[in-house]
C-alpha positions as CSV (number, residue, x, y, z in Angstrom):
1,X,0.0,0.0,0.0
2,X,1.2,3.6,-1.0
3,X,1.0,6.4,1.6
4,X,-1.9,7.7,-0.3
5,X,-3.5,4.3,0.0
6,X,-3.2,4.2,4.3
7,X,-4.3,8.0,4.1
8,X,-7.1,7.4,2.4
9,X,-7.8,3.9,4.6
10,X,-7.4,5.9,7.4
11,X,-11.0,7.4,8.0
12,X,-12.2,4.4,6.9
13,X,-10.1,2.6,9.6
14,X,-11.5,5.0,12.5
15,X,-15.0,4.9,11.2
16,X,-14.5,0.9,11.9
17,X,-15.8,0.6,7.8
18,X,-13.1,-1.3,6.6
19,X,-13.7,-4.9,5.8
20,X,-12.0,-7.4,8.1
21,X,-8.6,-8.3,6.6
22,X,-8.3,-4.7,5.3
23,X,-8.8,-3.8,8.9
24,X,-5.9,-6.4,10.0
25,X,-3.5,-5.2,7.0
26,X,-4.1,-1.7,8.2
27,X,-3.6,-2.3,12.0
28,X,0.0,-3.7,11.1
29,X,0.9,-1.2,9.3
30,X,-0.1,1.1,11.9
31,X,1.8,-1.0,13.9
32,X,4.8,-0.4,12.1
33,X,4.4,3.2,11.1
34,X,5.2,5.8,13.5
35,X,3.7,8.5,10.6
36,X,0.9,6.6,10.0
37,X,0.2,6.9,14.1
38,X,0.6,10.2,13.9
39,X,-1.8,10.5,11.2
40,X,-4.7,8.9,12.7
41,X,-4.1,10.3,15.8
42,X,-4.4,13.8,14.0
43,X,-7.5,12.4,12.0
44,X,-9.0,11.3,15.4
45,X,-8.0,14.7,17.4
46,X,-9.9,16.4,14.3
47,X,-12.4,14.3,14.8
48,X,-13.1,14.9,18.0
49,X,-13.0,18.4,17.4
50,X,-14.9,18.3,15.1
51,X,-17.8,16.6,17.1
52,X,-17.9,19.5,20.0
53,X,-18.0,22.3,17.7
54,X,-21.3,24.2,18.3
55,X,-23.5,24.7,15.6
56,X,-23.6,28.5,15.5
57,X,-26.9,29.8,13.7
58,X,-27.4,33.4,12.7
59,X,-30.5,35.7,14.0
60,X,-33.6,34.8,12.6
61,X,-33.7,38.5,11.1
62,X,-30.1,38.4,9.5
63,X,-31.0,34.7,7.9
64,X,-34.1,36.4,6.2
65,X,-32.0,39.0,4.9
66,X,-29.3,36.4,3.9
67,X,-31.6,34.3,2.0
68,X,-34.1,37.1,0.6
69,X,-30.6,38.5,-0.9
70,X,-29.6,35.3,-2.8
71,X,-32.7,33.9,-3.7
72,X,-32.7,34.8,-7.1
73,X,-28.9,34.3,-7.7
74,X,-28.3,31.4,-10.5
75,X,-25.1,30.5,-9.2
76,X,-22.6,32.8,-11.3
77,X,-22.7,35.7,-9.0
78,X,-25.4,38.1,-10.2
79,X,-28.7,37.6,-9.9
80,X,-30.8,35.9,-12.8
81,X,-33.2,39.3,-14.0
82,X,-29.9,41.2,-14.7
83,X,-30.9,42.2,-17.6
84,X,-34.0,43.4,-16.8
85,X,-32.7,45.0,-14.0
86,X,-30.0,46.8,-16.1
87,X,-32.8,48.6,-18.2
């Protein structure tokens, strides 16, 4: 396995998704690999982070603005009547 490889194992690895002799292969290797055990331990800090971050909502009055702003964008940065705004 390439370093990309384990990387991209790795989440796979902590989510406890990997079939069972990948799982083994990879626990080896970890065994082995003082970067790779660095790796996951910085993919598991994250993680954890990750799961205590508060979800952080704006006022109800600033969302309406937000969303009455870019309801009629198309995606490309102005909004779709343009044109007929232009005139």
């Amino acid at each position: 396995m390439t370093a990309l490889d384990l990387a991209e194992l790795s989440a796979s690895y902590l989510e406890g998704s990997l079939r069972i002799v990948d799982g083994l292969r990879f626990r080896v290797r970890l065994a082995t690999c003082r970067t790779l055990r660095r790796y996951v331990a910085a993919l598991r800090a994250l993680a954890r982070i990750a799961g205590y971050t508060p979800r952080v909502l704006p006022p109800p009055d600033v969302a309406r603005r937000i969303l009455r702003r870019f309801r009629d964008w198309d995606g490309s940065g102005r909004p779709r009547d343009s044109e007929s705004n232009a005139a």
